[in-house]
N, CA, C and O of each residue as an XYZ file, in Angstrom:
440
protein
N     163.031    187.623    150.198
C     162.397    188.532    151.131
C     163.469    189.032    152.103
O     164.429    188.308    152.369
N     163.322    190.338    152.677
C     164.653    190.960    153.094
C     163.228    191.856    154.592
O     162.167    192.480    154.556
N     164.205    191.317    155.658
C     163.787    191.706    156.894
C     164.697    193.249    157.296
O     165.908    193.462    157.245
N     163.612    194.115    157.678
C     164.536    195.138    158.886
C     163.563    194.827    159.996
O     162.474    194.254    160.003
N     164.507    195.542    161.189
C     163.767    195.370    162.714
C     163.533    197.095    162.972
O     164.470    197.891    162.907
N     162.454    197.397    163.200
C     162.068    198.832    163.827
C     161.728    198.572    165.424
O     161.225    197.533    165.854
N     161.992    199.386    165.987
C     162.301    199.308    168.106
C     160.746    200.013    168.091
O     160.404    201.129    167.701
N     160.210    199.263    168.484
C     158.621    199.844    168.965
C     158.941    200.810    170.171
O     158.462    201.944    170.212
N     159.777    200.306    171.158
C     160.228    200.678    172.516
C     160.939    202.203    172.168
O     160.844    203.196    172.890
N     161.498    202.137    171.178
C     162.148    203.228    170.447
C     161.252    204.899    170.140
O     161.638    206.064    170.047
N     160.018    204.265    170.070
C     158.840    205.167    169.412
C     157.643    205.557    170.366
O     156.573    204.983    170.569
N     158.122    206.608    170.834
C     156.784    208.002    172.004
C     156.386    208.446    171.115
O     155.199    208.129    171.192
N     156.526    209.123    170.042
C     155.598    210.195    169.822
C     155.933    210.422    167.657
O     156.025    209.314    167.127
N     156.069    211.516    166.733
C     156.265    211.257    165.820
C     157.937    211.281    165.732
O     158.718    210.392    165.393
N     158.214    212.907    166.255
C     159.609    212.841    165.858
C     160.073    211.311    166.161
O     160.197    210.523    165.224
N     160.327    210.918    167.512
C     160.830    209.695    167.967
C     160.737    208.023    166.739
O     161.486    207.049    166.666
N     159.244    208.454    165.840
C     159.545    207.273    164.758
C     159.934    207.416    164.005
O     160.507    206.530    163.370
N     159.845    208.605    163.651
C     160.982    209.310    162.170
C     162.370    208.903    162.699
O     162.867    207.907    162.173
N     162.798    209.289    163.293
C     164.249    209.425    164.301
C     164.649    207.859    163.861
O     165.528    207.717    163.012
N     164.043    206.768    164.406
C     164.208    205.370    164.584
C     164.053    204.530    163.143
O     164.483    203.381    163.037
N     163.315    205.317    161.924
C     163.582    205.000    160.897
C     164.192    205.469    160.118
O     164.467    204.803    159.120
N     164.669    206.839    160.249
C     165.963    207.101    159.761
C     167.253    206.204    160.404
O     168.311    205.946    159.830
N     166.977    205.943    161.311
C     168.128    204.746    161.578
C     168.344    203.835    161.102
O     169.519    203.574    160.843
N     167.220    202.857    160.740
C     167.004    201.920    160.791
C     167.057    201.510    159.015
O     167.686    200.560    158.548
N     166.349    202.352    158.345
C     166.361    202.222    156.942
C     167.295    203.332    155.939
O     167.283    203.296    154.709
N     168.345    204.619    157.039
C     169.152    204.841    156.080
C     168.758    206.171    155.205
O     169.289    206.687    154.222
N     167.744    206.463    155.884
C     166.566    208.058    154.848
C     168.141    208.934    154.717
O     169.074    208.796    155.508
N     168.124    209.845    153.502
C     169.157    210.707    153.267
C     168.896    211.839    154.070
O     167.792    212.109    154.544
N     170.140    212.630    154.245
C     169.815    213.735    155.842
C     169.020    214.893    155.240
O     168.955    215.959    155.852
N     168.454    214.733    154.141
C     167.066    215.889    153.736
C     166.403    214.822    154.174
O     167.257    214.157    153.587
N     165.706    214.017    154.637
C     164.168    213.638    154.807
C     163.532    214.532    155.625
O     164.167    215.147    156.481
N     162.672    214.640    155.509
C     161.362    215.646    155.967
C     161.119    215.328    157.271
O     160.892    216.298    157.994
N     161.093    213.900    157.946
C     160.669    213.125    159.424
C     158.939    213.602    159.125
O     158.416    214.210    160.059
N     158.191    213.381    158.051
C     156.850    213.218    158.468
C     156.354    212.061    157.469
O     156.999    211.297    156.750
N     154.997    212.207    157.683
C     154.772    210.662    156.762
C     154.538    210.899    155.375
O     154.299    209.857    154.764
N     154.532    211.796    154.775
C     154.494    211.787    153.361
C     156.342    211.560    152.838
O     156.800    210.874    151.923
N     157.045    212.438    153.841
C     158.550    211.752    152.820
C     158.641    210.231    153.210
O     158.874    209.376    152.355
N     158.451    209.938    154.505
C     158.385    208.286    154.874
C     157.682    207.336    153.536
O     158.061    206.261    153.070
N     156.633    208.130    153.193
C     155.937    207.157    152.072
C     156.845    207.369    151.081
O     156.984    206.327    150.440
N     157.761    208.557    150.528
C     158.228    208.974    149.063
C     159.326    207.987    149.585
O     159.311    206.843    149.133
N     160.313    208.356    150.535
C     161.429    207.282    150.952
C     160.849    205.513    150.429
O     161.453    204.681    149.753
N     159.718    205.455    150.957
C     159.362    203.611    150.931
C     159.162    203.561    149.619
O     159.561    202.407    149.467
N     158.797    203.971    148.335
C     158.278    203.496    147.669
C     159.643    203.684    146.575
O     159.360    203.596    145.380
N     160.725    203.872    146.845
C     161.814    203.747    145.950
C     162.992    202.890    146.993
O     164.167    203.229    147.136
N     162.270    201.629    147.696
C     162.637    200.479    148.149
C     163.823    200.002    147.014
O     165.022    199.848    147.246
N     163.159    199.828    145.799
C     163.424    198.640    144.477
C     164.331    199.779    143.755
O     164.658    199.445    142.616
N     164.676    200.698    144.055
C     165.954    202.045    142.957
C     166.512    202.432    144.315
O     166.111    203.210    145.180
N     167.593    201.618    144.216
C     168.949    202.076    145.324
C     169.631    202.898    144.614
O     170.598    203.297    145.263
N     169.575    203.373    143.504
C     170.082    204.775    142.869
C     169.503    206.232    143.017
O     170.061    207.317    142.854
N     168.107    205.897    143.405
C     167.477    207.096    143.983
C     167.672    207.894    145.239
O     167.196    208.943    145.674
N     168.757    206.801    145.762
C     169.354    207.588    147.264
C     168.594    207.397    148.249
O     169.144    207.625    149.326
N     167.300    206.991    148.317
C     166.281    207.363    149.318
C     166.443    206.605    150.528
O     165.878    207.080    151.513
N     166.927    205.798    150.645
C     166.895    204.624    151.456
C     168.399    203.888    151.659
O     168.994    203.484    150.660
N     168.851    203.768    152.702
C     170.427    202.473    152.294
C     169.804    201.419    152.381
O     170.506    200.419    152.228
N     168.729    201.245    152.573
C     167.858    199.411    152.410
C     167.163    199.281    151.266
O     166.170    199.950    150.976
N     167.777    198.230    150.445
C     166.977    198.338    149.249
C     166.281    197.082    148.886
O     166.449    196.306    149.826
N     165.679    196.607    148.089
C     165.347    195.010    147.810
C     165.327    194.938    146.055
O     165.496    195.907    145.316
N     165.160    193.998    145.771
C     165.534    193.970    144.463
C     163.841    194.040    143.866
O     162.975    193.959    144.738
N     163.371    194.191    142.361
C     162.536    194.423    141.757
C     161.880    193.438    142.075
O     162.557    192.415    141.975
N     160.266    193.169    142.617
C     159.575    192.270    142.886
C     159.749    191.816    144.314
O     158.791    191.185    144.762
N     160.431    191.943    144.851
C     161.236    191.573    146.447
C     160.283    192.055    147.069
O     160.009    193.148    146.575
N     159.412    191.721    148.184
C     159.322    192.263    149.788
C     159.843    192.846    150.695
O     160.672    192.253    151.385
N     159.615    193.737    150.867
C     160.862    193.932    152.752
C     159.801    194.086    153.505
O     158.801    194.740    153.205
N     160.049    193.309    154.800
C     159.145    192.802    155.880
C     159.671    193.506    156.811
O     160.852    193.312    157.102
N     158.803    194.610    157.572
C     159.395    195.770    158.639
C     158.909    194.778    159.829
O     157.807    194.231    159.879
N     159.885    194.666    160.713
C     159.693    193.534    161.433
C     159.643    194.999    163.023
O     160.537    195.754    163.406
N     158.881    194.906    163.286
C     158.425    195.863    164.704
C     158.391    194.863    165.491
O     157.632    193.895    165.439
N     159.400    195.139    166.398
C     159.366    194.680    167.955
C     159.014    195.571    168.828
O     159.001    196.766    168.532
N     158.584    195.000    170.362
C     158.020    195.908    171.286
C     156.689    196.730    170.154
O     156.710    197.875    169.703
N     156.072    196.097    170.039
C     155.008    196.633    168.951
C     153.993    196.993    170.052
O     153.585    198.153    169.992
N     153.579    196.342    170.898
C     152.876    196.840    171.865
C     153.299    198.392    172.728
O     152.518    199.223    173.193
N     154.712    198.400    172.728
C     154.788    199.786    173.488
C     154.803    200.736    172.166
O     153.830    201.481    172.048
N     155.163    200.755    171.807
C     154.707    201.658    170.083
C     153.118    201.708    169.690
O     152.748    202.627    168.958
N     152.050    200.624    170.217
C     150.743    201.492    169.863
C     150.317    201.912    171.335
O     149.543    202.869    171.311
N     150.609    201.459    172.585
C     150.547    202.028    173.568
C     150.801    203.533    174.192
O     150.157    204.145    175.044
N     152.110    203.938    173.371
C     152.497    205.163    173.456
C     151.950    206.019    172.274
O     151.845    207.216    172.542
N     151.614    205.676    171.138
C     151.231    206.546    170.025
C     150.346    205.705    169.098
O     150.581    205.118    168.042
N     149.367    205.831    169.774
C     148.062    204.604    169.046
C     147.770    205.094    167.680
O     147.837    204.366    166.689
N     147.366    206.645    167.646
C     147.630    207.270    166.382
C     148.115    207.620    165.349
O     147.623    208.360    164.497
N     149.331    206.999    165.364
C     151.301    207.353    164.651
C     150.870    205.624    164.663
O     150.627    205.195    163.535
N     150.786    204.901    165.468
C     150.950    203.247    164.989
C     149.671    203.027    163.555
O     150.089    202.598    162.480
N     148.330    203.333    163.709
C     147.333    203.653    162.542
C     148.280    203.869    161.509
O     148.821    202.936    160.917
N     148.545    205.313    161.222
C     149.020    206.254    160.853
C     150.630    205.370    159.826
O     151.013    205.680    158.698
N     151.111    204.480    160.581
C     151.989    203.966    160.249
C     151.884    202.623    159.026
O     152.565    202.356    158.036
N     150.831    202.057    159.581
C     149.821    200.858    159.049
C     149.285    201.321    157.284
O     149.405    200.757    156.197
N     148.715    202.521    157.703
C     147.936    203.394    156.655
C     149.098    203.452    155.660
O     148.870    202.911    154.578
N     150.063    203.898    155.796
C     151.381    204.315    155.382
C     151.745    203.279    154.595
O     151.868    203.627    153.420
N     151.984    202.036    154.818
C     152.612    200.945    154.688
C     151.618    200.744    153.792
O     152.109    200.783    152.664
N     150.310    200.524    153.758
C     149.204    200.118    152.597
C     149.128    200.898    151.452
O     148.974    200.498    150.298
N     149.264    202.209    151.906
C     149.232    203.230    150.674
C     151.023    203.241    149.324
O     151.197    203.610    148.163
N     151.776    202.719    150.228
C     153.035    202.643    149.890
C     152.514    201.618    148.641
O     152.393    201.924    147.455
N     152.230    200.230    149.315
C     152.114    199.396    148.095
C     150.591    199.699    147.199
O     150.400    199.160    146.108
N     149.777    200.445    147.708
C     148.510    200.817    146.991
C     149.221    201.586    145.495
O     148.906    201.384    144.322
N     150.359    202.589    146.110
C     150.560    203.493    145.045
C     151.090    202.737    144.115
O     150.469    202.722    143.052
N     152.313    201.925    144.198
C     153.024    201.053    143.487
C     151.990    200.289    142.810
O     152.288    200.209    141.618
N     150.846    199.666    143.084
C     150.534    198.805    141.904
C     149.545    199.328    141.191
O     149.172    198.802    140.143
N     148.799    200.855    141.873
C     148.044    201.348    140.541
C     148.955    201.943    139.559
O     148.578    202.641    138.618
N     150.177    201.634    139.819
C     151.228    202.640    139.168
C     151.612    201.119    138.189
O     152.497    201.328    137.359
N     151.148    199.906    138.201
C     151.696    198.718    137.185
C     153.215    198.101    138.412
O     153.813    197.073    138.094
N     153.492    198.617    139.278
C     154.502    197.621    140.042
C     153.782    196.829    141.462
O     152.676    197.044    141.956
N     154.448    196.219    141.732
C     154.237    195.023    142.726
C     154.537    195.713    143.964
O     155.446    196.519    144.164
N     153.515    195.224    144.897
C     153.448    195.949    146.812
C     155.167    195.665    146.771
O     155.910    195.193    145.911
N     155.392    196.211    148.169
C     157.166    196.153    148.636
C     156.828    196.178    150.083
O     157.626    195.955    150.994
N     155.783    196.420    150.184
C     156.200    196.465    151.634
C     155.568    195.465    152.481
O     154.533    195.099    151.924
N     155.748    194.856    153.609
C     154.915    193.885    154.803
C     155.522    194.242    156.429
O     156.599    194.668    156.846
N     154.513    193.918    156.937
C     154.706    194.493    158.026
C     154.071    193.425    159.572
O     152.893    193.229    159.873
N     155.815    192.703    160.582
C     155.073    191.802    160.639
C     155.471    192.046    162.142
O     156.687    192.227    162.205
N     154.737    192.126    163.626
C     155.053    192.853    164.545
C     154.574    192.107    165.980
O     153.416    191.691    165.963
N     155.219    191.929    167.021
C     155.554    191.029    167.935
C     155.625    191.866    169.368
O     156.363    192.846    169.262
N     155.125    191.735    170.476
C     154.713    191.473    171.889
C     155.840    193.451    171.766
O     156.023    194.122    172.781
């Protein structure tokens, strides 16, 4: 299992979480910053040849988005934090009606 840290404190509004996960996970400088490339980016976690991501995990692997300051991230954008959640479920929803295994977890602190 392979941890990143996302800055809750980091995240007002959308641009600002796009911004902080292109940091954080490496998106190539075409990403879109909305949540449908965020989902196309997450779900080629497991093909570090697809470019999408510099964080990769190996086939079957987890990566656990570890959100700190998680409280000022749904405080400031209660809707984008949903929105984010939703994201993260649909990521591994798509992957296993597709025959592969979830990738993603999401585990988030004060």
């Amino acid at each position: 299992m392979k941890t990143v840290t996302l800055d809750g404190a980091a995240v007002q509004d959308e641009p600002s979480f796009h911004a902080e996960c292109q940091r954080v996970f490496g998106f190539p400088s075409f990403y879109g910053g909305n949540m449908s490339a965020w989902v196309d980016c997450m779900g080629y976690l497991d093909e570090p040849d697809a470019g999408m991501s510099a964080v990769s995990v190996q086939p079957g692997e987890i990566l656990v988005v570890e959100v700190k300051s998680a409280s000022a991230f749904k405080s400031a954008a209660p809707s984008l934090w949903l929105a984010f959640l939703e994201c993260v479920a649909f990521v591994n929803w798509r992957r296993v009606e597709g025959g592969a295994m979830p990738i993603l977890a999401v585990s988030a602190y004060a």
